[in-house]
C-alpha positions as CSV (number, residue, x, y, z in Angstrom):
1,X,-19.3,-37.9,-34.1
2,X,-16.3,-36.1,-33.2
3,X,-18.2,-32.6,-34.1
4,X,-21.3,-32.9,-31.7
5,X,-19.3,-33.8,-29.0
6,X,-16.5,-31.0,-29.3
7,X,-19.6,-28.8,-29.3
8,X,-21.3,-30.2,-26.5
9,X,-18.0,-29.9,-24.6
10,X,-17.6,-26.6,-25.4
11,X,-20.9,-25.6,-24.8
12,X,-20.7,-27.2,-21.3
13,X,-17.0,-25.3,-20.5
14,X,-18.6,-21.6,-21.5
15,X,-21.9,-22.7,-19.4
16,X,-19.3,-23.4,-16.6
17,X,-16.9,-20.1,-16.8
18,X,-20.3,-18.3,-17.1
19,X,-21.7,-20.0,-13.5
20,X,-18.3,-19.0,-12.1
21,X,-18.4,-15.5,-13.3
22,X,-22.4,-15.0,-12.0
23,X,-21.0,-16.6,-9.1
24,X,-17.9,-14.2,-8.7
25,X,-19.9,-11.0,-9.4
26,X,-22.7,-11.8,-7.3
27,X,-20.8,-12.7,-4.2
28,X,-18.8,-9.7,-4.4
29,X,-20.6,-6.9,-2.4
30,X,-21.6,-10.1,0.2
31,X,-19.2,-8.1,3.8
32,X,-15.9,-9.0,4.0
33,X,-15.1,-6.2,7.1
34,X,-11.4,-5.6,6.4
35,X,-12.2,-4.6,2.8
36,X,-14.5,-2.1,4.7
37,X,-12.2,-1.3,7.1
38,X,-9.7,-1.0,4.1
39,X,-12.4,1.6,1.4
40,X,-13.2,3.9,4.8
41,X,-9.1,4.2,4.9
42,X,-8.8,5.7,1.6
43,X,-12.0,7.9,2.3
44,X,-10.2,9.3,5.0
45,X,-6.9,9.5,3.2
46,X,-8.5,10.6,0.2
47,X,-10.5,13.6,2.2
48,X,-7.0,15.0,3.4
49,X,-5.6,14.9,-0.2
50,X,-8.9,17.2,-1.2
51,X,-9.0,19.5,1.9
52,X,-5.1,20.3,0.4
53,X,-6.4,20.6,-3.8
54,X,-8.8,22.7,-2.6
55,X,-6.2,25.5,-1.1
56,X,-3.8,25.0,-4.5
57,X,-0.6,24.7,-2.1
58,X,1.5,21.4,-3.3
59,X,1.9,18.8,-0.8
60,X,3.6,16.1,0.7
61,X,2.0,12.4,-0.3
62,X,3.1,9.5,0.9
63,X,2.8,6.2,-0.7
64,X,3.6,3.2,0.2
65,X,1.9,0.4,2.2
66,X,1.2,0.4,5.9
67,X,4.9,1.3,7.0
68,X,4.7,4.8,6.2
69,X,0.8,5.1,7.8
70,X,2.8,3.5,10.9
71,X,6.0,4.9,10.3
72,X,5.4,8.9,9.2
73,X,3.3,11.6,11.0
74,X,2.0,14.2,8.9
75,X,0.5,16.3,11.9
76,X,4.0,16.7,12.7
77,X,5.3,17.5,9.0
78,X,2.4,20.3,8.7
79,X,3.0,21.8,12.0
80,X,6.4,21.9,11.6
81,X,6.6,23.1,7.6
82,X,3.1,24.1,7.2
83,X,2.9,22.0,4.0
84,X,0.3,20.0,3.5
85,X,0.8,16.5,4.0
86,X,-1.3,13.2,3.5
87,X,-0.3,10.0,4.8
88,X,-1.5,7.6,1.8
89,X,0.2,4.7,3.6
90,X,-2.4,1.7,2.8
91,X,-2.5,-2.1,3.1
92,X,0.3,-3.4,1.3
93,X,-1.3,-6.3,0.3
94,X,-3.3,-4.3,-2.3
95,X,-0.4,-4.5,-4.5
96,X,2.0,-1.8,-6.0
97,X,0.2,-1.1,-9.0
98,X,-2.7,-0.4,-7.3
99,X,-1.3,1.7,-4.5
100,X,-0.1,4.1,-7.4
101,X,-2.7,3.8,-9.2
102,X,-4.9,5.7,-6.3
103,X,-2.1,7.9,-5.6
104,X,-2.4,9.5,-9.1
105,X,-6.2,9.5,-9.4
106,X,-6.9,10.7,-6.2
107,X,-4.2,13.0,-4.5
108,X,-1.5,13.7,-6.2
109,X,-1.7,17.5,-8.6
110,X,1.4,19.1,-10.6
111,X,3.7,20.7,-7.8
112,X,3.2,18.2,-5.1
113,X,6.2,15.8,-3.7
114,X,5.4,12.0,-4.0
115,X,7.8,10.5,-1.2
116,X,7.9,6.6,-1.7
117,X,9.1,4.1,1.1
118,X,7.7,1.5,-0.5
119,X,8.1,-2.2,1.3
120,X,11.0,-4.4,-0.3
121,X,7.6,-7.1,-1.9
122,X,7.1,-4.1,-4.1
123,X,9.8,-4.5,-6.1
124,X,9.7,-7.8,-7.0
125,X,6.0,-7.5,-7.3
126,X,4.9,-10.3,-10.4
127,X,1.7,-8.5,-10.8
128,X,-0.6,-11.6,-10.0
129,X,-3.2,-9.9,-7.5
130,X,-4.0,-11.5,-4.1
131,X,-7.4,-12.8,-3.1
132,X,-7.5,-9.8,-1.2
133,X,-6.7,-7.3,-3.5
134,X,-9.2,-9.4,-6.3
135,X,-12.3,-8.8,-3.3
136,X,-11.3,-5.2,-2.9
137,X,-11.6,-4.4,-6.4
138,X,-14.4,-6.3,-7.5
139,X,-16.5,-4.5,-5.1
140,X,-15.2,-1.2,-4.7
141,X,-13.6,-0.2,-7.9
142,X,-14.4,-2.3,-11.2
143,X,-13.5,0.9,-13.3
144,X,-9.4,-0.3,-12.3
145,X,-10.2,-3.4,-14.1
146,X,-11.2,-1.4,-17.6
147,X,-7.9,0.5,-17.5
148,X,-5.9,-2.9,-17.1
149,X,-5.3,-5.0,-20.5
150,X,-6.8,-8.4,-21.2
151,X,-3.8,-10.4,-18.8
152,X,-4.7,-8.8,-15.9
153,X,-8.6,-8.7,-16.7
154,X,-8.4,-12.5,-16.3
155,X,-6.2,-12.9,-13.6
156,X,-9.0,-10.8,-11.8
157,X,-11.8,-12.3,-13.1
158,X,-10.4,-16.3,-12.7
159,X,-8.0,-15.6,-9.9
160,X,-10.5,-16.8,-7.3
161,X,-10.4,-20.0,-5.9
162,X,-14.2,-22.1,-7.2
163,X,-14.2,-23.1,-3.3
164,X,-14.1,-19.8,-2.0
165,X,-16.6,-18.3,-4.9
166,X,-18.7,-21.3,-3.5
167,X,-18.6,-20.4,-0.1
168,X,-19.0,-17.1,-0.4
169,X,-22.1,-17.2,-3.0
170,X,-23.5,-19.8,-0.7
171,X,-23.6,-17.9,2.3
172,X,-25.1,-14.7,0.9
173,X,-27.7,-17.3,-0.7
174,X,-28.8,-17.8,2.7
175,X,-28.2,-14.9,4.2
176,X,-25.8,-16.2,6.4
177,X,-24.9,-13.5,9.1
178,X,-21.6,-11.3,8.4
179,X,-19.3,-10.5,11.2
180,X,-19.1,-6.7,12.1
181,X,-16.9,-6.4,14.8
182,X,-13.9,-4.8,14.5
183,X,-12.4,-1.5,15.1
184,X,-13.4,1.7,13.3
185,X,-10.8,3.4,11.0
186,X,-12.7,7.0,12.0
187,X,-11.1,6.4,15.7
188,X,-8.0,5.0,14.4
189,X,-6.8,7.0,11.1
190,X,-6.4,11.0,12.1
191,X,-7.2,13.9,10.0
192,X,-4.1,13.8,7.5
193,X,-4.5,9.8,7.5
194,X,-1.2,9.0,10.2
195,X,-2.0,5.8,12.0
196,X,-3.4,6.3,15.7
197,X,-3.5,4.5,19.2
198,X,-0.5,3.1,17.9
199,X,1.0,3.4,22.1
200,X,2.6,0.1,23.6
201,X,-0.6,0.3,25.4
202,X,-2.7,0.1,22.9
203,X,-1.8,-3.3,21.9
204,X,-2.8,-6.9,22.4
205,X,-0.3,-9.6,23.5
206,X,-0.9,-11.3,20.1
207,X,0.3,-8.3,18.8
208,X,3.2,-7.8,20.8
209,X,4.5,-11.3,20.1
210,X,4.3,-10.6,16.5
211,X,7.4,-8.2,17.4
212,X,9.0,-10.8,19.7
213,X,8.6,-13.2,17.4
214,X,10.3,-11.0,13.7
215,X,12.5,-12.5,11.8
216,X,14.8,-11.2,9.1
217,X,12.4,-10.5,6.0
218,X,12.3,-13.5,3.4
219,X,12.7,-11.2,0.3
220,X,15.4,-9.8,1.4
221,X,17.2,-12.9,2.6
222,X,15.9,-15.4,-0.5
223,X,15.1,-12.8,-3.5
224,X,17.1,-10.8,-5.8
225,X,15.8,-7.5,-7.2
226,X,16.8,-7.3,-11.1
227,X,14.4,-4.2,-12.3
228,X,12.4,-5.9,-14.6
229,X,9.9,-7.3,-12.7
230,X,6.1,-6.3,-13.5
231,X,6.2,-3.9,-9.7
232,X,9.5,-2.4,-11.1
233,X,7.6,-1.8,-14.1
234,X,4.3,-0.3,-12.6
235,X,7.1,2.3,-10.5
236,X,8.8,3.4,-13.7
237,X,5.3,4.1,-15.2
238,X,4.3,6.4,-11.6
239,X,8.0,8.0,-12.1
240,X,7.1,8.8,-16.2
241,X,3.5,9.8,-14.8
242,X,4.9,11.8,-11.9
243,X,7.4,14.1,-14.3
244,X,5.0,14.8,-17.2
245,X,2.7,16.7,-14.5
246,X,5.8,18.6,-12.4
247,X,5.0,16.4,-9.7
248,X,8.7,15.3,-7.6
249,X,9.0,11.5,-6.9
250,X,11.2,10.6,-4.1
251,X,12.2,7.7,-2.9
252,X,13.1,6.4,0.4
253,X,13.3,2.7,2.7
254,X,10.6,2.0,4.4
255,X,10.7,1.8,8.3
256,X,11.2,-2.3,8.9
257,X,13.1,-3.8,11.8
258,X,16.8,-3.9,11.1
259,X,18.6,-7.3,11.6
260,X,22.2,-8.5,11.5
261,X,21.7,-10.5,8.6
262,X,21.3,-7.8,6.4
263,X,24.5,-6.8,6.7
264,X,25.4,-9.9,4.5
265,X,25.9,-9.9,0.9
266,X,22.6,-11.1,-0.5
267,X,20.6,-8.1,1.4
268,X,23.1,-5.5,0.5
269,X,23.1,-6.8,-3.2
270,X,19.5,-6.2,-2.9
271,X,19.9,-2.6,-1.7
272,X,22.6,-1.6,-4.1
273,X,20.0,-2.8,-6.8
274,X,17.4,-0.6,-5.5
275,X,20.4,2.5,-5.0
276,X,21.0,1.2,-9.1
277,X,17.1,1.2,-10.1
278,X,16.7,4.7,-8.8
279,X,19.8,6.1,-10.1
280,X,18.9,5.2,-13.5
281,X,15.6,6.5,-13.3
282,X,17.0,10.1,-11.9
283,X,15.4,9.9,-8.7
284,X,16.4,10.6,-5.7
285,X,16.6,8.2,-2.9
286,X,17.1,9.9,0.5
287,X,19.2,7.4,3.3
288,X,20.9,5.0,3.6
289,X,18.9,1.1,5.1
290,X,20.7,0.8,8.4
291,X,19.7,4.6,9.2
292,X,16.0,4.3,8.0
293,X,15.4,0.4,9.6
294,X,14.8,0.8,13.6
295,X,17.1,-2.3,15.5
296,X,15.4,-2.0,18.7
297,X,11.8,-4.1,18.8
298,X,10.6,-1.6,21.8
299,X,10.4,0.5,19.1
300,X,7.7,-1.4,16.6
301,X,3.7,-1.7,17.6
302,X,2.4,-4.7,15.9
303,X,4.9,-5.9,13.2
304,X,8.2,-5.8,11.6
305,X,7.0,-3.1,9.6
306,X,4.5,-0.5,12.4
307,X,6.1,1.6,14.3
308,X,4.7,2.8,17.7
309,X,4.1,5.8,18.7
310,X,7.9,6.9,20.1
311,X,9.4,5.0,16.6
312,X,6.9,6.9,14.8
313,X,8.3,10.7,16.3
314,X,11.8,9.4,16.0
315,X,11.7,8.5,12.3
316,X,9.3,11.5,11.1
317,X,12.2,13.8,12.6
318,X,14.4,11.9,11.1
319,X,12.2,12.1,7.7
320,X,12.1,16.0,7.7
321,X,16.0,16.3,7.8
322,X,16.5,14.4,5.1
323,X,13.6,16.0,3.0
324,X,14.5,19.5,4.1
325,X,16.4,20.3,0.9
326,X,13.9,19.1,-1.3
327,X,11.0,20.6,0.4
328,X,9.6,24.5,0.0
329,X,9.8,27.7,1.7
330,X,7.8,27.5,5.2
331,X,4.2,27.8,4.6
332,X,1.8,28.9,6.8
333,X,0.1,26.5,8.9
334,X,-3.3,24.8,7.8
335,X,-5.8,24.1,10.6
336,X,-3.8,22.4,13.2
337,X,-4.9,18.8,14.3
338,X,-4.0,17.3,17.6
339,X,-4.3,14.0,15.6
């Protein structure tokens, strides 16, 4: 009896994992606007990188999350080197491997400078990819999926929650209306992909409390940073990418609001293991966390990690000096861009 009954359960599990996978896949393309707001981002970013292929002059990339696209200005860095520059700065939530992954497919050629001030999350990234991230791909780009090994195909494929599939499927069953409001990345991302209306005036008071509200960041108070960890892994793998195609990865810290605590040993321990992880891979990391991390809130737009518009000129000046001996011979200027 034992034999029927293992079969009948079996059958019953694959009729199950098949439901949830119909399910998964056919809720998938059913409007979700910030993964909108999120694929129009790269198109613009992603237009910048070709206007500069086109020319064959190497340029700057940035990537990172949404510090740099808050933090760096490239209209500034072309008009005042005539390199090109694209802001790749994206939603961090999207994961490390991810954000590289685009950066090599998309912008990056042999000559060009990768600068990296990645968020501190990246480097203790564990590779399991948010629910966020899981939506983007599934209906933006499935071809990431077939380049990723069995592991990750099933964390993408079975990382969804059965309540949220259920929801979802449900309410593109019957046709339930999707939300559209929200602002349009054409008006807010500029020609070389910087962040804009990112004034104190351009803000909401919910985001202005963000801000007033900060606290010191969790992974850098609770977490320790060993190398080994699966988004140390997916950099080492853009660095050995990077130098087979005389492209020159540099590294920096990303623009987040400086506290007092991290002058205390567990932050600095996690510093000096970034300084060591960096070291041993040959690359160089331009200055130093207390010198790249803003202390003044008046400074930041909407969180511990956006600059507004006067932090944003600040630390792009502060940006070039640093990269000045690692950068070419003055170019000359493409197309200038108020934006």
């Amino acid at each position: 009896m034992s034999s029927p009954y293992l079969r009948s359960a079996l059958s019953s599990f694959l009729a199950c994992v098949a439901i949830y996978l119909s399910a998964t896949l056919y809720q998938a393309d059913w409007g979700q606007p910030p993964l909108d707001y999120l694929h129009e981002m790269y198109a613009i970013k992603t237009a910048a990188a070709d206007r500069a292929i086109a020319t064959d002059t190497p340029k700057l990339v940035l990537v990172s999350g949404s510090n740099s696209h808050y933090g760096i200005r490239c209209v500034t860095i072309v008009e005042r080197t005539g390199i090109p520059c694209v802001n790749g700065g994206i939603h961090a939530g999207i994961g490390i491997d991810y954000l590289l992954d685009r950066a090599r497919r998309d912008w990056l050629r042999p000559g060009d400078i990768a600068l990296m001030p990645l968020e501190f999350n990246h480097y203790i990234d564990r590779g399991i990819p948010s629910k966020f991230f899981i939506h983007y791909v599934l209906r933006y780009d499935r071809g990431y999926l077939n380049r990723r090994g069995a592991l990750d195909r099933l964390r993408f494929w079975f990382g969804l929650p059965i309540t949220r599939v259920w929801k979802r499927t449900t309410g593109k069953l019957l046709d339930r209306p999707v939300s559209t409001d929200g602002p349009d990345p054409k008006n807010e991302v500029g020609r070389y992909g910087d962040r804009l209306n990112n004034e104190p005036s351009d803000r909401n008071e919910i985001q202005a409390g963000y801000v007033a509200d900060a606290e010191p960041l969790p992974v850098l108070m609770a977490q320790s940073f060993t190398g080994d960890s699966p988004g140390a892994r997916s950099i080492r793998r853009f660095v050995r990418w990077c130098r087979d195609r005389d492209i020159t990865p540099i590294a920096t810290w990303p623009n987040a609001l400086w506290f007092d605590d991290y002058a205390d040993e567990h932050p600095q321990a996690f510093f000096a293991a970034i300084e060591q992880f960096y070291a041993e891979l040959d690359v160089p990391l331009i200055g130093e966390p207390r010198q790249m991390m803003p202390a003044d809130r008046d400074l930041f737009f909407d969180s511990d990690y956006h600059l507004n518009r006067e932090g944003v000129d600040r630390h792009t000046d502060l940006i070039l000096k640093l990269l000045a001996p690692y950068l070419p011979a003055r170019q000359s200027v493409l197309q200038p861009s108020p934006n």
